[in-house]
Backbone and ligand atoms as CSV (ligand in chain L), in Angstrom:
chain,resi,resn,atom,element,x,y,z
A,1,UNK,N,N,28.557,-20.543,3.197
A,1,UNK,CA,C,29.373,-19.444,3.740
A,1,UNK,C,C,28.633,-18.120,3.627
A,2,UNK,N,N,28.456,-17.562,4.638
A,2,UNK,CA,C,28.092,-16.136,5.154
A,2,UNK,C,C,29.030,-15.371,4.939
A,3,UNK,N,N,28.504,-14.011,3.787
A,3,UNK,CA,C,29.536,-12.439,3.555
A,3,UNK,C,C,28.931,-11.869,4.430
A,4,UNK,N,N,29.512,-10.679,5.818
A,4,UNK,CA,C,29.217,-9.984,6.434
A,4,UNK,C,C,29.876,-9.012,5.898
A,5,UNK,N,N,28.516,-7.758,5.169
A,5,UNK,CA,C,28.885,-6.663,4.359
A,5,UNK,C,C,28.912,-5.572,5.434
A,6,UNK,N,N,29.635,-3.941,5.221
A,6,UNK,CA,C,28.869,-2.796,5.423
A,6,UNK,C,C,29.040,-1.613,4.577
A,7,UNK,N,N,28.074,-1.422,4.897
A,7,UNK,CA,C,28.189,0.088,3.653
A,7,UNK,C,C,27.486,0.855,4.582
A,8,UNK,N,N,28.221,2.112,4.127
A,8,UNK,CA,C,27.509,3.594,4.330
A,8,UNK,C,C,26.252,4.231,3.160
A,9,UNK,N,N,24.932,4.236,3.557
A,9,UNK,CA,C,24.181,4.324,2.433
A,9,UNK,C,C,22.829,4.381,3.234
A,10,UNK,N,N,22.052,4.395,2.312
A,10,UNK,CA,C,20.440,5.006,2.876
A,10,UNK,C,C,20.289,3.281,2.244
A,11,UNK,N,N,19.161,2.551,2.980
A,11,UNK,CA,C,18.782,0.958,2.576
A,11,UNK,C,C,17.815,1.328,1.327
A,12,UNK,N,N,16.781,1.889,1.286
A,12,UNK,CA,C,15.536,1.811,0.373
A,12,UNK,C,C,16.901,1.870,-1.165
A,13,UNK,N,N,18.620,2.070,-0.839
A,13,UNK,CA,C,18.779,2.439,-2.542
A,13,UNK,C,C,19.672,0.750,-2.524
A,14,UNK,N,N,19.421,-0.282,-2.109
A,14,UNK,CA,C,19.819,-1.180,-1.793
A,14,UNK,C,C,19.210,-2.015,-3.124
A,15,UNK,N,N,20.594,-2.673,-3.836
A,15,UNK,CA,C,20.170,-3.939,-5.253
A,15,UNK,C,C,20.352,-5.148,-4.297
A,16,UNK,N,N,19.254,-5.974,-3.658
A,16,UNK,CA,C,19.736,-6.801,-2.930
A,16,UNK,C,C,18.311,-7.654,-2.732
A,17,UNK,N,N,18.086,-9.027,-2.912
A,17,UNK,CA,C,17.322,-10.072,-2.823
A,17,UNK,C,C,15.898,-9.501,-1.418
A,18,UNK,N,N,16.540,-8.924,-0.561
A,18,UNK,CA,C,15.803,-8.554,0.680
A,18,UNK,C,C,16.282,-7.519,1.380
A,19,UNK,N,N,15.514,-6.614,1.547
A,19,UNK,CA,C,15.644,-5.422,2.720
A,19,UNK,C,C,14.939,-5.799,3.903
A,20,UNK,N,N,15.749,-5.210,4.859
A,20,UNK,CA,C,14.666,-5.410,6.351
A,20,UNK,C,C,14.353,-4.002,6.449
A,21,UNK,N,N,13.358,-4.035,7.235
A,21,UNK,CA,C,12.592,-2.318,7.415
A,21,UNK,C,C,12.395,-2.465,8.795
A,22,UNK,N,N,12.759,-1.387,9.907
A,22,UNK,CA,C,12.392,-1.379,10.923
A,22,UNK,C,C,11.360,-0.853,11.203
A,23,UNK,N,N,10.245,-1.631,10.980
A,23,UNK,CA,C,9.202,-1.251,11.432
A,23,UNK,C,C,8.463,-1.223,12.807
A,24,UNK,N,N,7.255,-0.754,12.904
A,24,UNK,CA,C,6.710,-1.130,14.085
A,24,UNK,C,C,5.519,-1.879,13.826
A,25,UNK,N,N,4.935,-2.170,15.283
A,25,UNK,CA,C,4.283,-3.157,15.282
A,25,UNK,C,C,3.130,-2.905,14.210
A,26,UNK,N,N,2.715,-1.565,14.342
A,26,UNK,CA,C,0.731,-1.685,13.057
A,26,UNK,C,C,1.451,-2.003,11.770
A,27,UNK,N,N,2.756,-2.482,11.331
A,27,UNK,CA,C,3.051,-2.389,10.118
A,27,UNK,C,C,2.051,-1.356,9.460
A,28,UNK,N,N,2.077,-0.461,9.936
A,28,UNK,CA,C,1.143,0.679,8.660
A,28,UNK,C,C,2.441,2.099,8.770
A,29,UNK,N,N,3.399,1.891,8.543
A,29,UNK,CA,C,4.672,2.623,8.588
A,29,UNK,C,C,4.748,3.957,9.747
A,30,UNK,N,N,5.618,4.656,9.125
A,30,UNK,CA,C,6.045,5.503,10.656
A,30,UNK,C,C,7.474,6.396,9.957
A,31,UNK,N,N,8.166,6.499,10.292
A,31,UNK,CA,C,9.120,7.271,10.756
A,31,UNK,C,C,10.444,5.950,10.265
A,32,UNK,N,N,11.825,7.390,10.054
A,32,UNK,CA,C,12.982,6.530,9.775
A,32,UNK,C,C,12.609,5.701,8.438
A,33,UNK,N,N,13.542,4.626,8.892
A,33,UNK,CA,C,13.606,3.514,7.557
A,33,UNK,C,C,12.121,3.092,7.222
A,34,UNK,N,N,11.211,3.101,8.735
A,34,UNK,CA,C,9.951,2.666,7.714
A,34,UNK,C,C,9.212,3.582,6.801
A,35,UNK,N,N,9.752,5.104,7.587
A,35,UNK,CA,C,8.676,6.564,6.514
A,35,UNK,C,C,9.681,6.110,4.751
A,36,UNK,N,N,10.959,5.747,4.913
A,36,UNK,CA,C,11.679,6.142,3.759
A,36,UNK,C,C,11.159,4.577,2.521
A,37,UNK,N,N,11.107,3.486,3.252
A,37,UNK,CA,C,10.594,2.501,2.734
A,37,UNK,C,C,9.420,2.338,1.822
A,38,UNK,N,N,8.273,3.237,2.569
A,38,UNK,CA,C,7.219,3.563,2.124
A,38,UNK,C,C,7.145,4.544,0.626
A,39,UNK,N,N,7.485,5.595,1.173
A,39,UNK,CA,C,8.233,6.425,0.465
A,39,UNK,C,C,8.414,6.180,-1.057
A,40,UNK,N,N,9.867,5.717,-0.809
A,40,UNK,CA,C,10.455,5.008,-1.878
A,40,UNK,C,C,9.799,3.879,-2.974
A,41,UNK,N,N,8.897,2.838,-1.981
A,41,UNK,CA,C,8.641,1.881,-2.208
A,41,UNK,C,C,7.624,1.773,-2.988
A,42,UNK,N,N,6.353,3.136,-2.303
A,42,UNK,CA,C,5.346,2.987,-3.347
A,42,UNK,C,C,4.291,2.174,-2.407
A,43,UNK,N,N,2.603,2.647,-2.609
A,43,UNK,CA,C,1.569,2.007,-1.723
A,43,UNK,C,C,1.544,0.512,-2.223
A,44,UNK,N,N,2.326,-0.165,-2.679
A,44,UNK,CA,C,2.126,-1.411,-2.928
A,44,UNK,C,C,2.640,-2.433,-1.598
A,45,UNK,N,N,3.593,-1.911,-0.967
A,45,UNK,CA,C,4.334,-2.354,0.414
A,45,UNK,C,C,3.252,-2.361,1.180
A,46,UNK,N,N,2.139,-1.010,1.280
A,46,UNK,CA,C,1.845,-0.717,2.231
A,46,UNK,C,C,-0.024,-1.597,1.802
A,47,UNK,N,N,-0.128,-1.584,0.842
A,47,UNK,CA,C,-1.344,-2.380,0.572
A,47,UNK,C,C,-1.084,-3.661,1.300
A,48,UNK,N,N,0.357,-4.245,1.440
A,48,UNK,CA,C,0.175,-5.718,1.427
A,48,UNK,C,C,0.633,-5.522,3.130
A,49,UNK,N,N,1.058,-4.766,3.531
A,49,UNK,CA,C,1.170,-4.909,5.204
A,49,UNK,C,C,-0.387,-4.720,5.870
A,50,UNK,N,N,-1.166,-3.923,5.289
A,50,UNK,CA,C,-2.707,-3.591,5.370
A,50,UNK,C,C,-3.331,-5.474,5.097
A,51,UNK,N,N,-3.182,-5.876,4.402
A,51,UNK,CA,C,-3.760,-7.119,4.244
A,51,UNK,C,C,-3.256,-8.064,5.482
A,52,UNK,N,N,-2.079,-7.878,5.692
A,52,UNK,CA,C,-1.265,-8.748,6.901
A,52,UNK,C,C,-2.005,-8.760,8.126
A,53,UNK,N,N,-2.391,-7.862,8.487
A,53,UNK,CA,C,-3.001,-7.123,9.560
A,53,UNK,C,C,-4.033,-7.320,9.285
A,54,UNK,N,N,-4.784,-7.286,8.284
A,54,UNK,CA,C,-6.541,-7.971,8.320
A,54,UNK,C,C,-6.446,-9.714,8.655
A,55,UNK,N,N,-5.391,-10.436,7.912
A,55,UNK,CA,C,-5.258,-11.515,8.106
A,55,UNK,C,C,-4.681,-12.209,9.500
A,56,UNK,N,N,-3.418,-11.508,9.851
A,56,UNK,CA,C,-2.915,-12.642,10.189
A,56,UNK,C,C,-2.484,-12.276,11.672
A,57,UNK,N,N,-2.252,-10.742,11.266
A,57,UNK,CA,C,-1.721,-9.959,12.542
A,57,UNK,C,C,-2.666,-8.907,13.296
A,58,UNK,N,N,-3.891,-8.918,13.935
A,58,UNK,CA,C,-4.546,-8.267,13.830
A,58,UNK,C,C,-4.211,-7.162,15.279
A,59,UNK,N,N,-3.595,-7.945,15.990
A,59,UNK,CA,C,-2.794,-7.060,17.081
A,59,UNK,C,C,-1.657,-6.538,17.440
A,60,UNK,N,N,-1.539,-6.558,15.982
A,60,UNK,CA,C,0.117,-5.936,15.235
A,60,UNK,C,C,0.930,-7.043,15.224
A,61,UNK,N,N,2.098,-7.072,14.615
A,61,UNK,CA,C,3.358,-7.671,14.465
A,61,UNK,C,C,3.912,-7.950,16.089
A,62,UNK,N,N,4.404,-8.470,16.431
A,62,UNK,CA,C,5.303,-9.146,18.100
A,62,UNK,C,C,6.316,-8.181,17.974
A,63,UNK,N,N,6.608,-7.671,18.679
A,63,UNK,CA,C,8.310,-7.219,18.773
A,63,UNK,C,C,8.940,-8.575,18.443
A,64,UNK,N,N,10.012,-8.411,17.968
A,64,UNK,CA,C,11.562,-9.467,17.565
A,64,UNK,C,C,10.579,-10.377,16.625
A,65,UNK,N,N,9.554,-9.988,16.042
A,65,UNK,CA,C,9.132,-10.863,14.721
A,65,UNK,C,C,9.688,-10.439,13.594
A,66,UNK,N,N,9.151,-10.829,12.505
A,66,UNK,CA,C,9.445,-10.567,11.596
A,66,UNK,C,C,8.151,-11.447,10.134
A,67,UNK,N,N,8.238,-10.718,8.950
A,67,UNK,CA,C,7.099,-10.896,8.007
A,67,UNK,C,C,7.832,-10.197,6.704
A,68,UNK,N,N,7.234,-10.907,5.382
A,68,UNK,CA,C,7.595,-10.555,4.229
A,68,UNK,C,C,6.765,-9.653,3.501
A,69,UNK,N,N,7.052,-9.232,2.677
A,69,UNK,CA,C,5.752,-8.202,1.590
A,69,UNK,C,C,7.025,-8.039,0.295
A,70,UNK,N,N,6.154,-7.831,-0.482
A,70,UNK,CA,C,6.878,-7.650,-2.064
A,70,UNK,C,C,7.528,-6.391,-1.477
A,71,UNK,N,N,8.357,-5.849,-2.777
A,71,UNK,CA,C,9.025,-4.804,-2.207
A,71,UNK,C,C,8.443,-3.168,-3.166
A,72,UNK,N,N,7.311,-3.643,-3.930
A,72,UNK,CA,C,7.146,-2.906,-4.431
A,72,UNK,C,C,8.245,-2.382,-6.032
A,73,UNK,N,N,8.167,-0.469,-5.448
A,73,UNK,CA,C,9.000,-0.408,-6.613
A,73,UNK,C,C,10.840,-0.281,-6.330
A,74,UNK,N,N,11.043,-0.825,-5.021
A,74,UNK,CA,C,12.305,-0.845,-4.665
A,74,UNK,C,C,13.068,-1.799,-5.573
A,75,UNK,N,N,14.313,-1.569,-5.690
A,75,UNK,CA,C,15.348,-2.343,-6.217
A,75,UNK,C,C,15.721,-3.811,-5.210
A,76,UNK,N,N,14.458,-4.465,-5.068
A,76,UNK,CA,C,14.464,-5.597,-4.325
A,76,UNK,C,C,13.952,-6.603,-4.317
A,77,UNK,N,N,13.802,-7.794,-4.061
A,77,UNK,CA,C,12.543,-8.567,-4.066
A,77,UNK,C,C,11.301,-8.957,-3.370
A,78,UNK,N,N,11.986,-8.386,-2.131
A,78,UNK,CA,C,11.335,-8.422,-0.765
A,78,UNK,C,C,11.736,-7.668,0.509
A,79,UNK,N,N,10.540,-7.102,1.049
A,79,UNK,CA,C,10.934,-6.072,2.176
A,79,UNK,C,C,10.427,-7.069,3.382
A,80,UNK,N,N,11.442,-7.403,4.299
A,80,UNK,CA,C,11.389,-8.078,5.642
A,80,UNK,C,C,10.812,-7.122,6.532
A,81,UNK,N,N,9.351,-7.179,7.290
A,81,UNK,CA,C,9.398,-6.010,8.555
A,81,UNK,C,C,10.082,-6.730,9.574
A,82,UNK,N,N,10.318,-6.275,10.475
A,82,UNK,CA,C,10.616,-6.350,11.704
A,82,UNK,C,C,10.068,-5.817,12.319
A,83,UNK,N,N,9.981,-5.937,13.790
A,83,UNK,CA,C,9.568,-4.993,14.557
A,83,UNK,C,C,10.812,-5.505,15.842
A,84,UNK,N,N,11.532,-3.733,16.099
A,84,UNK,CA,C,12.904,-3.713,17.584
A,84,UNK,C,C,11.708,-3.621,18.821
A,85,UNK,N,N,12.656,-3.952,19.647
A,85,UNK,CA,C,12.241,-3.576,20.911
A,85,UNK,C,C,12.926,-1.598,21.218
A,86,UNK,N,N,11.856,-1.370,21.519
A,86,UNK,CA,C,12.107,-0.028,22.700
A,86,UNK,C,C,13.452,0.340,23.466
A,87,UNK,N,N,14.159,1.043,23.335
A,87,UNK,CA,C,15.439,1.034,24.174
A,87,UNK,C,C,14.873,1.271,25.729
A,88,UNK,N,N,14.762,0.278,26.736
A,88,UNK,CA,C,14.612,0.683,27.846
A,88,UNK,C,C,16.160,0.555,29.106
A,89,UNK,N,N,16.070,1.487,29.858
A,89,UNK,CA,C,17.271,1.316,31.342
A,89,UNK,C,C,16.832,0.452,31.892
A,90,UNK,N,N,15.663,0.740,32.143
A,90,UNK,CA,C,15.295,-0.621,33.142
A,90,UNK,C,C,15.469,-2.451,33.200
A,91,UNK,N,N,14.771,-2.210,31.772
A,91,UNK,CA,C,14.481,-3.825,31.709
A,91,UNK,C,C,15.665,-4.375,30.412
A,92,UNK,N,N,16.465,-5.078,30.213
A,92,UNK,CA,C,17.198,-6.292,29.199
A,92,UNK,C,C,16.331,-6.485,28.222
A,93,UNK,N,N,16.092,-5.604,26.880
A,93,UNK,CA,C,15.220,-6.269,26.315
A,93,UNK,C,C,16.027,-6.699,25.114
A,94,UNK,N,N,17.554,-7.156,25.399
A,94,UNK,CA,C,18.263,-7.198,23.932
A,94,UNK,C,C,18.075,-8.486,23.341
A,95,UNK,N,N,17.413,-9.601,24.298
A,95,UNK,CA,C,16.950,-11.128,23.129
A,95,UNK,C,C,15.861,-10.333,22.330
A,96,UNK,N,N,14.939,-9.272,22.445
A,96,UNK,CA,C,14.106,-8.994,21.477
A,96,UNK,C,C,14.822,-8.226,20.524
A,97,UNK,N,N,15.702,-7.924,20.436
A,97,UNK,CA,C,16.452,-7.092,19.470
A,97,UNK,C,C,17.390,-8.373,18.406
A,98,UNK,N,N,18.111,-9.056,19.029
A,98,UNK,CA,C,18.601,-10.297,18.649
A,98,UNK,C,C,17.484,-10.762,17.848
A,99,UNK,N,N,16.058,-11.167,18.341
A,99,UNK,CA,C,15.369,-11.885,17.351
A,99,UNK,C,C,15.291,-11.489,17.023
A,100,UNK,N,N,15.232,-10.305,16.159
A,100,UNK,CA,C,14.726,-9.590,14.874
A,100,UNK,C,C,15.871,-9.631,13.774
A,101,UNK,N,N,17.040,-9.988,14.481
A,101,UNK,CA,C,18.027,-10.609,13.390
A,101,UNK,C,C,17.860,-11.789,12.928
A,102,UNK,N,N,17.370,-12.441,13.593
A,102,UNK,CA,C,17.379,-14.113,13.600
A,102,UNK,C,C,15.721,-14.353,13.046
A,103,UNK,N,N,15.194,-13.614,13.088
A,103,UNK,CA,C,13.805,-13.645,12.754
A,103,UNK,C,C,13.515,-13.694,11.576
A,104,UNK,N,N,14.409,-12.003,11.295
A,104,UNK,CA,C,14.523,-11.957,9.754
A,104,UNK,C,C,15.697,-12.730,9.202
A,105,UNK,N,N,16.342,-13.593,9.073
A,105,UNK,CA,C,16.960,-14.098,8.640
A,105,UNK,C,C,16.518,-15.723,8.423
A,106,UNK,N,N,15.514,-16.000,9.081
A,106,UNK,CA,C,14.983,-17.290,9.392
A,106,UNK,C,C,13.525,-16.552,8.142
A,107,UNK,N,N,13.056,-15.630,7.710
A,107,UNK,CA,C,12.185,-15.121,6.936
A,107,UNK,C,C,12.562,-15.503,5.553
A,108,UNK,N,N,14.160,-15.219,5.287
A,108,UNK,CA,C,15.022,-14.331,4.053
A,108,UNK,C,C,15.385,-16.350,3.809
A,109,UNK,N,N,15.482,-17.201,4.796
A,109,UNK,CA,C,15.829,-18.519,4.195
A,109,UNK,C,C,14.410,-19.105,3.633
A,110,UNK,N,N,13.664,-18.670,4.010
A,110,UNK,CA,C,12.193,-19.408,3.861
A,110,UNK,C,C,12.251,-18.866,2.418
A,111,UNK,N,N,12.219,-17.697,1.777
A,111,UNK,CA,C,12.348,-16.542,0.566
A,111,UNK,C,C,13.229,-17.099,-0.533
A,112,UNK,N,N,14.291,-17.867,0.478
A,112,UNK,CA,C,15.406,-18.109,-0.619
A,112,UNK,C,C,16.206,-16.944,-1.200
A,113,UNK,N,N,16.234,-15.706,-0.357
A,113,UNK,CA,C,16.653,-14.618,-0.256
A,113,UNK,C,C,18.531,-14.807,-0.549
A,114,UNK,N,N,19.363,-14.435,-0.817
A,114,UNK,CA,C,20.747,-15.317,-0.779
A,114,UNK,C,C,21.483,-13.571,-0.342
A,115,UNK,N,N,20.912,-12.539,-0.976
A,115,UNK,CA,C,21.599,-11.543,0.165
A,115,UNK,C,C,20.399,-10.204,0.790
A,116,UNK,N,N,21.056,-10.174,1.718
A,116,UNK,CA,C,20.017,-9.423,2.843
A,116,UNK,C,C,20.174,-8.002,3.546
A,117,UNK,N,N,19.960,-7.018,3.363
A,117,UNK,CA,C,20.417,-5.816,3.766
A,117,UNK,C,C,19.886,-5.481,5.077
A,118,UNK,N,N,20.381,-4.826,6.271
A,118,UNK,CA,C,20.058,-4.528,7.482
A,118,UNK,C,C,20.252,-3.563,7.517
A,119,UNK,N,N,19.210,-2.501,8.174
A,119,UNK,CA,C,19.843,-1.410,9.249
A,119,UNK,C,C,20.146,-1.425,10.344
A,120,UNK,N,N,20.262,-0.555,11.106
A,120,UNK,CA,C,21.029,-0.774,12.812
A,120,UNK,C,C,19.300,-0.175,13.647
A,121,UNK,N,N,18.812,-1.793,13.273
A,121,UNK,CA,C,17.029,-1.697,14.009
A,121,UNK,C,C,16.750,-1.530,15.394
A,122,UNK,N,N,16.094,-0.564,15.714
A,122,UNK,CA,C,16.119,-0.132,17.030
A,122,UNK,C,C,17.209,1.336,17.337
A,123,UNK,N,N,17.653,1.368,16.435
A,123,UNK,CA,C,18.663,2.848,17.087
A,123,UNK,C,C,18.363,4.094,16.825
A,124,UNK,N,N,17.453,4.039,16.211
A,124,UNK,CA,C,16.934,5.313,15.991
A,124,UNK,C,C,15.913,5.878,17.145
A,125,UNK,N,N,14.778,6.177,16.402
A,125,UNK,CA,C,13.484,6.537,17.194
A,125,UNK,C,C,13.196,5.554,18.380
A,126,UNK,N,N,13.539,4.421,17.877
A,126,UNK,CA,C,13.220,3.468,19.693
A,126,UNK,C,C,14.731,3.430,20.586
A,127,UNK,N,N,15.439,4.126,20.120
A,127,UNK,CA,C,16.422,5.037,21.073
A,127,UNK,C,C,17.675,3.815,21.457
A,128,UNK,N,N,17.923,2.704,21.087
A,128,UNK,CA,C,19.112,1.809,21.726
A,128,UNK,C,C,20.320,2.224,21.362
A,129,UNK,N,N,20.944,2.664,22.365
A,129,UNK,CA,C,22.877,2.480,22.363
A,129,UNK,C,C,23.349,2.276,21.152
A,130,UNK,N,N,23.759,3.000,20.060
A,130,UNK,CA,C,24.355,2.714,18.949
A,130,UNK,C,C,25.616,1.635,19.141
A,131,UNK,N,N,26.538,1.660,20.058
A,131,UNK,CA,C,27.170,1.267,20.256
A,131,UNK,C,C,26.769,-0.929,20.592
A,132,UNK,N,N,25.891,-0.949,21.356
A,132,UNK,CA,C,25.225,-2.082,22.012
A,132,UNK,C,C,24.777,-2.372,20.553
A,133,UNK,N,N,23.876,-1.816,20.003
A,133,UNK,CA,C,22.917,-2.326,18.979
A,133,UNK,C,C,24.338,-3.069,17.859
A,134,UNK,N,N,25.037,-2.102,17.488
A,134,UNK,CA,C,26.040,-2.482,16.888
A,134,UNK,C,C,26.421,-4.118,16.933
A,135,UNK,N,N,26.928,-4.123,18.586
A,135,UNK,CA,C,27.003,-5.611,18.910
A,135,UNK,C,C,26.312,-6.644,19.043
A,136,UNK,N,N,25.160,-6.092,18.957
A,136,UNK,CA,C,23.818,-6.930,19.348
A,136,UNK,C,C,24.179,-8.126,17.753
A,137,UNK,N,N,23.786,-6.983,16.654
A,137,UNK,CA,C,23.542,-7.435,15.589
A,137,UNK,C,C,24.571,-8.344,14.857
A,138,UNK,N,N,25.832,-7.459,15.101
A,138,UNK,CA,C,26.823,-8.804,14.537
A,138,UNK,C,C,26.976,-9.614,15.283
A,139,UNK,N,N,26.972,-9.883,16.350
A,139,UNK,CA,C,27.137,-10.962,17.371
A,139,UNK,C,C,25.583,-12.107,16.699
A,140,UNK,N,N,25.124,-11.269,16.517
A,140,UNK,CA,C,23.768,-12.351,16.207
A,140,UNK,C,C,23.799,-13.094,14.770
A,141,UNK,N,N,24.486,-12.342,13.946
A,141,UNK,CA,C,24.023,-12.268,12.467
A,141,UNK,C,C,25.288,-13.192,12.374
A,142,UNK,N,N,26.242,-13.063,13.054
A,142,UNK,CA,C,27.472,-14.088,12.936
A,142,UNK,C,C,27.393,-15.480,13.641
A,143,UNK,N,N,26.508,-15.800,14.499
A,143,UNK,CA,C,25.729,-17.066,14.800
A,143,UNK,C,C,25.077,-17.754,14.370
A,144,UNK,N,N,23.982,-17.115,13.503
A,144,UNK,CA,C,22.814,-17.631,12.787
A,144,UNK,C,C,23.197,-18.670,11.851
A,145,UNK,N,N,22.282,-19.896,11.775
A,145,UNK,CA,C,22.506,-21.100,10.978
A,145,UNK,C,C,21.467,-20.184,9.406
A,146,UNK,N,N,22.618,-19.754,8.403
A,146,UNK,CA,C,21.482,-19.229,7.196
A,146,UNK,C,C,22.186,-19.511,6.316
A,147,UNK,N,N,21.389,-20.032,5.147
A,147,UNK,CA,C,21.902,-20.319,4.271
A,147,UNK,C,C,21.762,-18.673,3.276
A,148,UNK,N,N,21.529,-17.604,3.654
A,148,UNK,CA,C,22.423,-16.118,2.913
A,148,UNK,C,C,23.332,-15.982,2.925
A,149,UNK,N,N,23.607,-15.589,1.669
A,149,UNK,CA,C,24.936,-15.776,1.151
A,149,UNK,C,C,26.097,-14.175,1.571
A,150,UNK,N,N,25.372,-12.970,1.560
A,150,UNK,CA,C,25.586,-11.979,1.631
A,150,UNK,C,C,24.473,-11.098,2.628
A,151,UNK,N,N,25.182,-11.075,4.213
A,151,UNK,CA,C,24.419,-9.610,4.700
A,151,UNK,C,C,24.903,-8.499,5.103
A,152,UNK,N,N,24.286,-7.810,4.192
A,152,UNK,CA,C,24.601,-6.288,4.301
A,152,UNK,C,C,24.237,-5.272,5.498
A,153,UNK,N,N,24.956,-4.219,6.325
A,153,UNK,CA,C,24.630,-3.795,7.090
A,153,UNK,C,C,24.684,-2.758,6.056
A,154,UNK,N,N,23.546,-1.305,6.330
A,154,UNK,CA,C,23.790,-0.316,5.417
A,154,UNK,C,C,23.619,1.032,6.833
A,155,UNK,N,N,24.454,1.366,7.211
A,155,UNK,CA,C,24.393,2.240,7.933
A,155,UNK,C,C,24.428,3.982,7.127
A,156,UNK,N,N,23.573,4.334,8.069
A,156,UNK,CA,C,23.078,5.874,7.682
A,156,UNK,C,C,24.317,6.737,7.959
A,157,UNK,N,N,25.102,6.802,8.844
A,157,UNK,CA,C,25.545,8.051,9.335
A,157,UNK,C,C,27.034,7.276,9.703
A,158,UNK,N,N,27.865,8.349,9.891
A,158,UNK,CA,C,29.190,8.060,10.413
A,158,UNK,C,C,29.524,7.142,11.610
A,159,UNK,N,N,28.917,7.766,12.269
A,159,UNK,CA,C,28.602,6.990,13.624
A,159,UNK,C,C,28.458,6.095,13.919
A,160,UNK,N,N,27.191,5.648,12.962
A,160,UNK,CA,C,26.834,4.015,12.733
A,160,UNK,C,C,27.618,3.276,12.690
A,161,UNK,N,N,27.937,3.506,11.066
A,161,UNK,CA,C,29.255,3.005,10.353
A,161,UNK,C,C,30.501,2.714,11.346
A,162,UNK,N,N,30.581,3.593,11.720
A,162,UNK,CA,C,32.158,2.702,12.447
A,162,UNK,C,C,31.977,2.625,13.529
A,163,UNK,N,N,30.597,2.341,14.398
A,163,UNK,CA,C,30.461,1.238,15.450
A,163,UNK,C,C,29.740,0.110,15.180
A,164,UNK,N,N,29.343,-0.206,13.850
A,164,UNK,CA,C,29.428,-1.551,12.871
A,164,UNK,C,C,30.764,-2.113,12.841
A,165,UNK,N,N,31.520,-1.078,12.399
A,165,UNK,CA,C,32.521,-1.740,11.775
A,165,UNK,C,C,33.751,-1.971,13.253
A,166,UNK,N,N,33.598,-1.349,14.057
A,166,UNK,CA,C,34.873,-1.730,15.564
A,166,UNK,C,C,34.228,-3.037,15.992
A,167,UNK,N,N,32.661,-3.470,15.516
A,167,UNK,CA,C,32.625,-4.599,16.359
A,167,UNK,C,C,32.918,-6.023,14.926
A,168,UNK,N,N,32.998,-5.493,13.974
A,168,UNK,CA,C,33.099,-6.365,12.391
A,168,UNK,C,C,35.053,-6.661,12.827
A,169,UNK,N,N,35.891,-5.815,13.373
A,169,UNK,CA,C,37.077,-6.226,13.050
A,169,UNK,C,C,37.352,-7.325,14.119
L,1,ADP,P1,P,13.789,2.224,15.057
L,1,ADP,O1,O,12.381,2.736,15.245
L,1,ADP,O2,O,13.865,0.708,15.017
L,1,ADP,O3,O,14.755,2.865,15.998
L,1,ADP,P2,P,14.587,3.968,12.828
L,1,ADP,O4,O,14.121,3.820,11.434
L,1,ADP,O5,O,14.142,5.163,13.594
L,1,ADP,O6,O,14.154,2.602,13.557
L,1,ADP,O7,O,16.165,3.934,12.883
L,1,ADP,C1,C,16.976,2.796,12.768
L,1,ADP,C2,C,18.350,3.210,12.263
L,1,ADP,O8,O,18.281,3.397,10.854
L,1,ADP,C3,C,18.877,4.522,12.836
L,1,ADP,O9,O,20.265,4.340,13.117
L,1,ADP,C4,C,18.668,5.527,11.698
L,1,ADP,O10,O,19.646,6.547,11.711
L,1,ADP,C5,C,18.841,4.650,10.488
L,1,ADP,N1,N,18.156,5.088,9.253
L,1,ADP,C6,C,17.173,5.993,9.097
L,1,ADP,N2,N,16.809,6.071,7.793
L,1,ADP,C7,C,17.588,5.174,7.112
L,1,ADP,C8,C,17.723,4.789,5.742
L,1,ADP,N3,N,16.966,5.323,4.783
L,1,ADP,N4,N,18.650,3.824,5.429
L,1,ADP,C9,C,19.402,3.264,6.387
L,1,ADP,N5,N,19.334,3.586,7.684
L,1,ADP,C10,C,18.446,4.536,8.053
């Protein structure tokens, strides 16, 4: 059985088995949750996304992937990147937004992760519909075959928060 949490809160202050970080593709951080991740986290996150990228990813991370790294000095065990898709008019890119739920959550079972904190990935700086993203994610996160026990949405702002929560009731 799956807990679908939300809280109002900044993620990096998250006591929880796994954080996801919306990152982008150089995993070498950025802006938003990934500047605050870093941040918070300490060059130990960022040593081991630097190694990822010598190894494994050398043409960055995929959009709607997803990858693990210690979490450093966060109150965590593991920081999930992700990487959203781009908010575009033109083109449907919401299965890449979807996988990055399902991505990281298919990451967090491999981890043995049992609870998982999310932000609302993609709504920021890569600009998607707060509203859409909202649905994107619980619609996804409420499908997923995972054996996590607890996922947390941690929304930043008012806004967030209760277009998490109109699509949670
Ligand atoms: P993206 O590039 O995927 O859009 P951002 O990090 O810019 O990612 O933003 C994703 C969402 O996370 C936005 O709604 C933003 O307001 C929110 N956000 C920014 N910082 C934090 C934080 N420390 N904790 C939780 N959410 C955050």
């Amino acid at each position: 059985m799956t807990t679908l949490t939300l809280v109002r809160g900044d993620i990096t202050r998250q006591s929880v088995d796994a954080i996801v970080n919306a990152a982008n593709s150089s995993l070498l951080g950025g802006g938003g949750v990934d500047g605050a991740v870093h941040r918070r986290g300490g060059p130990a996150i960022l040593a081991e996304c630097r190694a990822l990228r010598a190894s494994r990813y050398g043409e960055g991370l995929p959009t709607g992937r997803a990858v693990a790294t210690t979490a450093g000095e966060l109150d965590a065990r593991w920081v999930i990147h992700t990487v959203g898709p781009v908010w575009s008019a033109q083109e449907d890119r919401s299965g890449l937004l979807a996988s990055c739920y399902r991505e990281s959550l298919r990451v967090a079972d491999e981890l043995g992760a049992r609870t998982v904190a999310f932000p609302a990935i993609s709504t920021g700086i890569y600009g998607w519909p707060m509203d859409d993203g909202a649905r994107i994610a619980v619609e996804t996160v409420r499908d997923a075959d995972t054996a996590v026990e607890e996922i947390r949405f941690v929304l930043f702002d008012e806004r967030a928060y209760e277009a998490f929560a109109a699509r949670m009731r």
